[in-house]
C-alpha positions as CSV (number, residue, x, y, z in Angstrom):
1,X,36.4,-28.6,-11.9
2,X,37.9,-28.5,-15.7
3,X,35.1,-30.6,-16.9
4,X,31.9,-28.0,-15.6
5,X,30.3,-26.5,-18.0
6,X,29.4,-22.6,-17.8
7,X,27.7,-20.7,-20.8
8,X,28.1,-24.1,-22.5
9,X,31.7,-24.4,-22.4
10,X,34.0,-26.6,-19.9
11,X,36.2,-24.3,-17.3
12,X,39.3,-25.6,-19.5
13,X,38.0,-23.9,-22.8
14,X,37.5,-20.5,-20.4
15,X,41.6,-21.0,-19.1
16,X,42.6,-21.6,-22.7
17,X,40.2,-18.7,-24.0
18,X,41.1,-15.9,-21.3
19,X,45.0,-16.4,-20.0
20,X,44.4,-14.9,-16.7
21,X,41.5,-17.1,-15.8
22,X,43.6,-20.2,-14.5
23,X,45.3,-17.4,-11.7
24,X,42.1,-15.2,-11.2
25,X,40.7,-19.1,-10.0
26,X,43.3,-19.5,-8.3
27,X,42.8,-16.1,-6.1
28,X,46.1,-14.5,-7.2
29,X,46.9,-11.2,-7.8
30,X,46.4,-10.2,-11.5
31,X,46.3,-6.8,-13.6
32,X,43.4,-7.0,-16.1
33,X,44.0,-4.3,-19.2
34,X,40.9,-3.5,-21.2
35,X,41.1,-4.9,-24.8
36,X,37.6,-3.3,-25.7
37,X,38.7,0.4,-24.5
38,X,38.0,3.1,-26.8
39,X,38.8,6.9,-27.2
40,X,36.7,8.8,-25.4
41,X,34.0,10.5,-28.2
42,X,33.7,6.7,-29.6
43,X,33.0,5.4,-26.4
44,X,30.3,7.7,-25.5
45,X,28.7,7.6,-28.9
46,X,27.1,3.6,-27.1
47,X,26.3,5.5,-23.8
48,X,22.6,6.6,-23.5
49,X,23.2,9.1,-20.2
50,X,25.5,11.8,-21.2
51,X,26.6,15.0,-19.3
52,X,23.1,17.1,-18.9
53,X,21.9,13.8,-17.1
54,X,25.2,14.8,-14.5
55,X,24.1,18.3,-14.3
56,X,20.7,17.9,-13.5
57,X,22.0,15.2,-10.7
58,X,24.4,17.9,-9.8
59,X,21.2,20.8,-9.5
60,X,19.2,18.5,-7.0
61,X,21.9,17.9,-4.8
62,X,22.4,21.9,-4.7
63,X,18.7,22.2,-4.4
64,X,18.5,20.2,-1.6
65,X,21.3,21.5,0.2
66,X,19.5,24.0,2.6
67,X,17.5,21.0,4.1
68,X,20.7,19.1,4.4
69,X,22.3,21.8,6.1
70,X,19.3,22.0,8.8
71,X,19.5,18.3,9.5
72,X,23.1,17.5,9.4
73,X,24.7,19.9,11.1
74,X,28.4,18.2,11.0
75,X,27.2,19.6,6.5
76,X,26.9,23.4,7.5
77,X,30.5,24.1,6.9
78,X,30.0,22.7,3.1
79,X,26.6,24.1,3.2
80,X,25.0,21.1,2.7
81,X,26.9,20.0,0.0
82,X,28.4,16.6,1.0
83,X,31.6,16.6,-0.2
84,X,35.3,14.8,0.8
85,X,38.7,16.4,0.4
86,X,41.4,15.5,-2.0
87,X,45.3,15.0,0.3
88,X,48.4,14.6,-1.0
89,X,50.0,11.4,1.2
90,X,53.7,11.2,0.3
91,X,55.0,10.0,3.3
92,X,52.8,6.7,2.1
93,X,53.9,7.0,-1.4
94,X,57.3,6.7,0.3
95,X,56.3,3.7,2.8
96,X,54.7,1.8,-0.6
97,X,57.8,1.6,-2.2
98,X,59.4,1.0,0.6
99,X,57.4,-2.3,1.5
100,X,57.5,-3.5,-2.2
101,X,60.8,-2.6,-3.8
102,X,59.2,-0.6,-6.4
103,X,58.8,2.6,-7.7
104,X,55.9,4.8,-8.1
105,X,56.4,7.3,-10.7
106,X,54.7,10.5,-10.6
107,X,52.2,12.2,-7.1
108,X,50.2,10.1,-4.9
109,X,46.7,11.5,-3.2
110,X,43.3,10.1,-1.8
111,X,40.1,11.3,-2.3
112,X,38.5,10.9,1.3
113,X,35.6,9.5,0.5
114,X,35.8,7.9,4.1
115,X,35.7,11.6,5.3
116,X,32.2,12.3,3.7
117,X,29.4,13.6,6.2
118,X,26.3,11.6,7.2
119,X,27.3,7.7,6.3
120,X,30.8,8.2,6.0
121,X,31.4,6.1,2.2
122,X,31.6,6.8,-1.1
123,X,27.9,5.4,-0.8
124,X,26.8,9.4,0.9
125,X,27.2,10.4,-2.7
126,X,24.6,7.5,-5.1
127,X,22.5,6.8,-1.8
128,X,21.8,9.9,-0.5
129,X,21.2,11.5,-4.1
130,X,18.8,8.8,-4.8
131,X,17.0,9.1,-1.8
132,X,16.4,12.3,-2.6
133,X,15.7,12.0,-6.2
134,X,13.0,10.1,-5.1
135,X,11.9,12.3,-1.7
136,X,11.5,15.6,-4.3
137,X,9.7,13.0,-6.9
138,X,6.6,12.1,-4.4
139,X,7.1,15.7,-2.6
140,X,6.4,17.1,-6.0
141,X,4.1,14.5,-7.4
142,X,1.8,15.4,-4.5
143,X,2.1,19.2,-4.9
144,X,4.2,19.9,-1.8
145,X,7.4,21.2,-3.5
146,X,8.2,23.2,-6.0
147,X,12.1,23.9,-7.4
148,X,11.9,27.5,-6.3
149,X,10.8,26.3,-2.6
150,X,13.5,26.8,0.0
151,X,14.0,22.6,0.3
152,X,14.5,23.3,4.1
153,X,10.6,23.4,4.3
154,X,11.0,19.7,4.1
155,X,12.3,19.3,8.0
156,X,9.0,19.6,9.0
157,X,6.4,17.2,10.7
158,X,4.1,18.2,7.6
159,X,6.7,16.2,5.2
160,X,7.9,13.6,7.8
161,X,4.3,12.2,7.7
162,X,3.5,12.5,4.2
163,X,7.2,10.7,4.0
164,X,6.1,7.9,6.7
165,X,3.3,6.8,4.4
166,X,5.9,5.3,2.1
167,X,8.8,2.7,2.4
168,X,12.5,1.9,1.1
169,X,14.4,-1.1,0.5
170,X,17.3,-2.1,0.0
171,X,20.3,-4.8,-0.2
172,X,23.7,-4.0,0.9
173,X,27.0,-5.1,2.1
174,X,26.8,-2.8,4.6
175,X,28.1,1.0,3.3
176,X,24.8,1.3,1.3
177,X,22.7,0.4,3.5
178,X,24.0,3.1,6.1
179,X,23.7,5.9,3.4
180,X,20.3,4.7,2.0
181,X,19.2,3.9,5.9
182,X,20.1,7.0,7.5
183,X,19.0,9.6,4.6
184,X,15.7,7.7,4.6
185,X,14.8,7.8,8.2
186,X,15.9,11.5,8.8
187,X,13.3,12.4,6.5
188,X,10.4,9.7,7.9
189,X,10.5,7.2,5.6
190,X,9.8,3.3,6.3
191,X,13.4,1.8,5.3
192,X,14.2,-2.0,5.1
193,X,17.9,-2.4,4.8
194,X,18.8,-6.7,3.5
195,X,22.0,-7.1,4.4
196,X,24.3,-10.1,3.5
197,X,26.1,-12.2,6.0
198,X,29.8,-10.0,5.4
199,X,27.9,-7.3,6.9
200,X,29.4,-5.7,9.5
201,X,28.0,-6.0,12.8
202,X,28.6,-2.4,13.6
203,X,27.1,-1.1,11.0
204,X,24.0,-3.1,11.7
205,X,23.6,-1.8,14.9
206,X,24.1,2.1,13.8
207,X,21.1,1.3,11.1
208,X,18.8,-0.3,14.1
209,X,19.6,2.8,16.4
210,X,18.6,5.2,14.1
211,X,15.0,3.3,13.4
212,X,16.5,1.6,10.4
213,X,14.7,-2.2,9.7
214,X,17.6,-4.8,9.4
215,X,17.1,-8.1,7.6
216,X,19.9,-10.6,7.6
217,X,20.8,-13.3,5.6
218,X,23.5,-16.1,6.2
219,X,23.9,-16.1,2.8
220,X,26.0,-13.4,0.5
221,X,24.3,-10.3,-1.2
222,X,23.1,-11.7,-4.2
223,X,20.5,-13.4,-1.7
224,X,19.9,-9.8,0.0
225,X,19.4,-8.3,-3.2
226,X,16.7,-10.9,-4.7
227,X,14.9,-10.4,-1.3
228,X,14.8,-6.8,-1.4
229,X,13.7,-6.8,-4.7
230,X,11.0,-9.1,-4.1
231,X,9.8,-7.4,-1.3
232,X,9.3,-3.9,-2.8
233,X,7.0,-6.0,-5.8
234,X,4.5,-7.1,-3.2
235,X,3.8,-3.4,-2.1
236,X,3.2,-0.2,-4.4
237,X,3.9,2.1,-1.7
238,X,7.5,0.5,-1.3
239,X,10.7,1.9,-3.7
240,X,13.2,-0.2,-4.2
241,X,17.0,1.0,-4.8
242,X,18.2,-1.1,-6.8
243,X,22.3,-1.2,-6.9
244,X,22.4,-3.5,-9.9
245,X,20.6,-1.2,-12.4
246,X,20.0,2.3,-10.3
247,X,21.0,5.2,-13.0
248,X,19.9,8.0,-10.1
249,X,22.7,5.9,-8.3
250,X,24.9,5.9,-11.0
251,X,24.5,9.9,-11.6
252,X,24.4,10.7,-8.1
253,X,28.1,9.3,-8.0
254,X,29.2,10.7,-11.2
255,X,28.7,14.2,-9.6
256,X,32.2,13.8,-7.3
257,X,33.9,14.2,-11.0
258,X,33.0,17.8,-11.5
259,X,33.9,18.9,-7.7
260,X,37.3,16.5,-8.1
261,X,38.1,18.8,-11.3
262,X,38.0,22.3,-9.1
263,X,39.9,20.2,-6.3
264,X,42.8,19.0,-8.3
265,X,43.5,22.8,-9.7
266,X,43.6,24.1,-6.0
267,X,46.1,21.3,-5.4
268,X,48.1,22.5,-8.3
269,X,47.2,19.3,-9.9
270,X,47.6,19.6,-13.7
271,X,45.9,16.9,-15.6
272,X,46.5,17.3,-19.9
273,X,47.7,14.9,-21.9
274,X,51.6,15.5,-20.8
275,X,50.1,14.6,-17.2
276,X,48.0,11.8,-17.1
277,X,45.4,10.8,-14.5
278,X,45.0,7.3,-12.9
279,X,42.3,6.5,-10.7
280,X,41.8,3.3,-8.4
281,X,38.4,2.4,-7.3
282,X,37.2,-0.2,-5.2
283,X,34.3,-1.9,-6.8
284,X,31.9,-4.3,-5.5
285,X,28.6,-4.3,-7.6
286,X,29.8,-1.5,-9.3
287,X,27.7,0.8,-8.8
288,X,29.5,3.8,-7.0
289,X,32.8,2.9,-9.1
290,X,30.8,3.1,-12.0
291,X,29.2,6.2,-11.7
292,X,33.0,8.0,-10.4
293,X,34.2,6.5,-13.8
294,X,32.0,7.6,-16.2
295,X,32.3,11.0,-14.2
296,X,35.8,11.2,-14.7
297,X,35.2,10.3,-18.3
298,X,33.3,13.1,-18.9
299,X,35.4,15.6,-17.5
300,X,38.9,14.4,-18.2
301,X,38.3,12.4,-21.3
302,X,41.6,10.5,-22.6
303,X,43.5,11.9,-20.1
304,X,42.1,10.0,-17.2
305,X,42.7,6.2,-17.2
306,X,40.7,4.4,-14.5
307,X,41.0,0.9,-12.8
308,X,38.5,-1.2,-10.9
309,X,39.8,-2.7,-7.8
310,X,38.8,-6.1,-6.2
311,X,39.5,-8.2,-3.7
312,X,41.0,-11.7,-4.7
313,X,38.4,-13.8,-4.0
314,X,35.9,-11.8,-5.4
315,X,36.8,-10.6,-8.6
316,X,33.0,-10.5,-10.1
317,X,33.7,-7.0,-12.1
318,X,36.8,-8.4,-13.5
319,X,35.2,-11.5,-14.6
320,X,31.9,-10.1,-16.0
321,X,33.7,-7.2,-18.1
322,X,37.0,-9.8,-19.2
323,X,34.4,-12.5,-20.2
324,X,31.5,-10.3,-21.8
325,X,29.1,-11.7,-19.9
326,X,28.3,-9.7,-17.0
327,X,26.1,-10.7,-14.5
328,X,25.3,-13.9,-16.7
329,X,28.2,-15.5,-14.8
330,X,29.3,-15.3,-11.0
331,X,32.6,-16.0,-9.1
332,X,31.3,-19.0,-7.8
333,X,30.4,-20.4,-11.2
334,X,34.3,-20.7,-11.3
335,X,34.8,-21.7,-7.7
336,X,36.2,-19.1,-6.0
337,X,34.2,-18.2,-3.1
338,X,33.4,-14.7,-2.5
339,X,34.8,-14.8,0.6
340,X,36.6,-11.3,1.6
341,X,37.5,-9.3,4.6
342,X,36.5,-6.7,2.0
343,X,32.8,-6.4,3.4
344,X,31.9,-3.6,0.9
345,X,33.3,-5.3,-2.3
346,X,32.0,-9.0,-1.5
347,X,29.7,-9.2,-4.5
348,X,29.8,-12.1,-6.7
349,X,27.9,-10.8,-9.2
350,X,28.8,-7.9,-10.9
351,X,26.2,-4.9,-12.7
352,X,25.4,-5.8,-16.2
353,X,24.2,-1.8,-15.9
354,X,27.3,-0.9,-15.2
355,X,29.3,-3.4,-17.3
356,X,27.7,-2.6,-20.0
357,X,27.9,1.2,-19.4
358,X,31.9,1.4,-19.1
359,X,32.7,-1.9,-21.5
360,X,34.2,0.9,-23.5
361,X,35.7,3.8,-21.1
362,X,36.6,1.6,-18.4
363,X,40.9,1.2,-18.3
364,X,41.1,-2.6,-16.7
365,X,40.7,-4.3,-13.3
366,X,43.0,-5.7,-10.4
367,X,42.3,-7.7,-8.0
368,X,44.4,-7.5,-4.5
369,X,44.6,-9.8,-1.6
370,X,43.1,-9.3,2.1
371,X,46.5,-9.5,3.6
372,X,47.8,-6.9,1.6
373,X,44.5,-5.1,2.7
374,X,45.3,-4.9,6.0
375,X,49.1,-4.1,5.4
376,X,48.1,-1.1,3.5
377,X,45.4,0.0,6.6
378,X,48.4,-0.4,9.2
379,X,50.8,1.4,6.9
380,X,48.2,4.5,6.2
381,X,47.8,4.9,10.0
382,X,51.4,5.3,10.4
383,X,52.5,7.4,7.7
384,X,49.9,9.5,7.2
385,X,47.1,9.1,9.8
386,X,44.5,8.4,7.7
387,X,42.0,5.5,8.8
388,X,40.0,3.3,6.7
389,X,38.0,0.3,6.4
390,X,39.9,-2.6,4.8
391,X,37.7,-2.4,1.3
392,X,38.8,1.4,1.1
393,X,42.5,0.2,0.7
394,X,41.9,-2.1,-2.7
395,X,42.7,1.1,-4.5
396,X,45.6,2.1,-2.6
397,X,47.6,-1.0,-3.9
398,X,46.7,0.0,-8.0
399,X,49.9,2.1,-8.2
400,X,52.1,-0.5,-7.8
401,X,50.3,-3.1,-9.8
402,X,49.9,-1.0,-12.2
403,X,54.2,-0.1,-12.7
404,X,55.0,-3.7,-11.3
405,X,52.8,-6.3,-13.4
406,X,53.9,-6.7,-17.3
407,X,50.3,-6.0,-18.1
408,X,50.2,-2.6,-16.3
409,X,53.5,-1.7,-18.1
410,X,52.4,-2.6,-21.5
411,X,49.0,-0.5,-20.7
412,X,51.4,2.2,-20.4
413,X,53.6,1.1,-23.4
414,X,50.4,0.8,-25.9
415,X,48.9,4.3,-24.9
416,X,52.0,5.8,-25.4
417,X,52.6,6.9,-21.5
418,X,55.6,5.8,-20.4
419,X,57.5,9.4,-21.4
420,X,54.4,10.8,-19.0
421,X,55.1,9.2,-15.8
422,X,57.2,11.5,-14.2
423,X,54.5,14.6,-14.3
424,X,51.5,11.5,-13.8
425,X,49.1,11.8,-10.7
426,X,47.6,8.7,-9.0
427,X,44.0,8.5,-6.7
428,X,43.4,6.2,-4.6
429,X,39.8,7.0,-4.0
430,X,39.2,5.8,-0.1
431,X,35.5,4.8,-0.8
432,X,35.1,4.4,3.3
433,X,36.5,4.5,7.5
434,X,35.4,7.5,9.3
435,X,32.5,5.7,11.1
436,X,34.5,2.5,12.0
437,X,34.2,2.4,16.1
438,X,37.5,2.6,17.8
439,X,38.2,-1.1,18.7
440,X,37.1,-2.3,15.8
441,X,40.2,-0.2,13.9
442,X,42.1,-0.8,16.4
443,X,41.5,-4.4,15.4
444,X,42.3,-3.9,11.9
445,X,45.4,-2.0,12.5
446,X,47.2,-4.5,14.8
447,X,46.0,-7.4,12.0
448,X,47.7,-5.2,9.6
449,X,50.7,-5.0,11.7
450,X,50.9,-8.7,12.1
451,X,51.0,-9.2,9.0
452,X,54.0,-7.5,8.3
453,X,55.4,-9.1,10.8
454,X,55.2,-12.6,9.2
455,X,55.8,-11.7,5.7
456,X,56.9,-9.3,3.0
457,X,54.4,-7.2,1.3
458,X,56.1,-8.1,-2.4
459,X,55.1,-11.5,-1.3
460,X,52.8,-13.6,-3.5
């Protein structure tokens, strides 16, 4: 393996080069600290979206919100703004350090993203925008809609057959798909969903029952996506969402910032430079964690220091960003084999979009193991009663890698944080559960459990 060549240099020149590459091959745990991170004004100064892109993102969704309203009732209490809560979970804070030994300095909460109406994933917030994006694009193109319409006009058999005259693809894992999927065929759209062989078989089933076109592959979603793709070239009426290089994607996540900002001060949740802000997403593509992140960016500049997390075997984010190469390279070029329970973060190549995008703003990467997935899910349940799927818990664990690794502690040491722990706040954004059927958790809980039964969470 030493002697392959990748980007014209052996696998032993990329070990010596990057010191965490021999145990990110190995599929160990490691805690990845940005070298290339930047204050916040210089970062942006290399970014070509910038808040008024956020805002206008922001408008649509508010525009649209009538419509969603009428079509999804389980939105009317939010108005049609789909939106998760922010809790505070200390009794997990609590069973964390319990189950490792450490300590995690400073207030614990999720963002429920698994709570989020209509697909259930962070994904409502990138799909579903983008889907509309484009909805309001042919709606207006067409003269059917105009910004001062009342968008509820659009639940209509008028619209659903101007919508059925064009199509939507996509690739997914599976979360994306459902958001993409189910937005697409409530208003009458054609949608083709390519979904990779981690897929969930639930989820396919949901997408098929609501009139949803599923196309599986036996191989991972880099095949999906390069199928999708090709499809929507051989037919102009076809739009393709593209998760590698979307920016209505990337803005339509970006939005959860702003809403997160009001949250945290109804919470009491100060965040300044005496309280820092840490937040833990899961990332797959990139995509959704992407667009959060540069959010968050905006809003909280210097004070907010956010982590991408991935699962072991799949660390395609972590490699891309630690490398410089992006999407040039895959986790396969280095032998590990994208194999993860993580369905929504098995991606072996990462966005060179995104990458590129937050080479500057983003904090550093982890990467977490499948057992400790499942530990965490069981643990949740009990503590606090709060189920997710076992991708959604990759940024539960960033806490405690981040105050238990040496790199984590000299991230804190080099931006001066260590005094600032104590009034510090920690997010685990749970990026998806609420749609899991009932066995199928009930599965994942009692794998969890077993788990722990057979070995210690500190465990390596």
């Amino acid at each position: 393996m030493e002697d392959k060549i990748l980007q014209g240099k052996s696998i032993k020149w990329w070990k010596e080069q990057f010191p965490l590459m021999d145990n990110i091959i190995s599929t160990k745990e490691v805690f990845w600290a940005n070298p290339k991170a930047k204050k916040f004004l210089d970062a942006v100064k290399n970014i070509s979206l910038n808040e008024e892109d956020v805002k206008d993102a922001e408008k649509r969704l508010e525009r649209f919100a009538a419509y969603v309203s009428k079509v999804f009732p389980e939105t009317r209490k939010t108005r049609g703004i789909i939106e998760s809560p922010v809790v505070k979970i200390p009794a997990m804070q609590k069973k964390m350090e319990e189950m490792s030994g450490g300590k995690i300095q400073g207030q614990l909460i999720m963002k429920c993203d698994n709570d989020l109406a209509i697909s259930g994933s962070i994904k409502a917030r990138g799909g579903i925008y983008e889907v509309l994006k484009h909805a309001e694009d042919l709606a207006m193109r067409n003269n059917m809609l105009k910004e001062s319409d009342d968008y509820s006009i659009i639940d209509s058999d008028k619209f659903r057959e101007f919508f059925s005259r064009y199509s939507i693809a996509v690739a997914s894992t599976g979360n994306l798909g459902l958001s993409i999927g189910i937005m697409s065929a409530k208003l009458g759209f054609r949608v083709y969903v390519h979904m990779s062989a981690d897929a969930r078989q639930w989820k396919k089933d949901l997408l098929r029952s609501k009139g949803v076109t599923v196309i599986e592959y036996k191989e991972d979603y880099s095949k999906a996506i390069v199928e999708a793709r090709r499809q929507a070239s051989l037919d102009p009426n076809m739009y393709f969402v593209d998760d590698e290089n979307s920016t209505n994607l990337f803005l339509g996540y970006a939005v959860a910032a702003y809403r997160l900002r009001d949250q945290l001060k109804k919470i009491h949740i100060t965040v300044d430079e005496n309280h820092p802000l840490f937040v833990y997403l899961p990332c797959g593509v990139g995509g959704g964690p992407g667009g959060v992140a540069f959010g968050m960016k905006l809003v909280f500049r210097d004070n907010v220091h956010c982590f991408f997390a991935e699962p072991t075997h799949s660390p395609c984010m972590l490699l891309g960003l630690m490398t410089g190469l992006h999407d040039k390279i895959c986790v396969q070029d280095f032998g590990i084999d994208g194999i993860t329970e993580a369905d929504g973060l098995a991606v072996g190549r990462a966005s060179k979009f995104v990458g590129k995008t937050l080479e500057e703003l983003i904090s550093g990467c982890y990467t977490v193991e499948d057992e400790k997935l499942y530990m965490l899910l069981s643990a949740l349940i009990d503590s606090e009663n709060i189920l997710l799927e076992p991708s959604a818990l990759a940024g539960v664990s960033g806490p405690l890698q981040l105050f238990k690794d040496e790199a984590g502690k000299k991230y804190m040491e080099d931006n001066a944080l260590k005094d600032k722990m104590k009034g510090s706040c920690h997010i685990a954004w749970a990026t998806g559960g609420s749609m899991v059927p009932e066995e199928v958790m009930n599965s994942y809980y009692k794998t969890g459990k077993d788990i722990l039964l057979n070995r210690k969470f500190s465990d390596n």
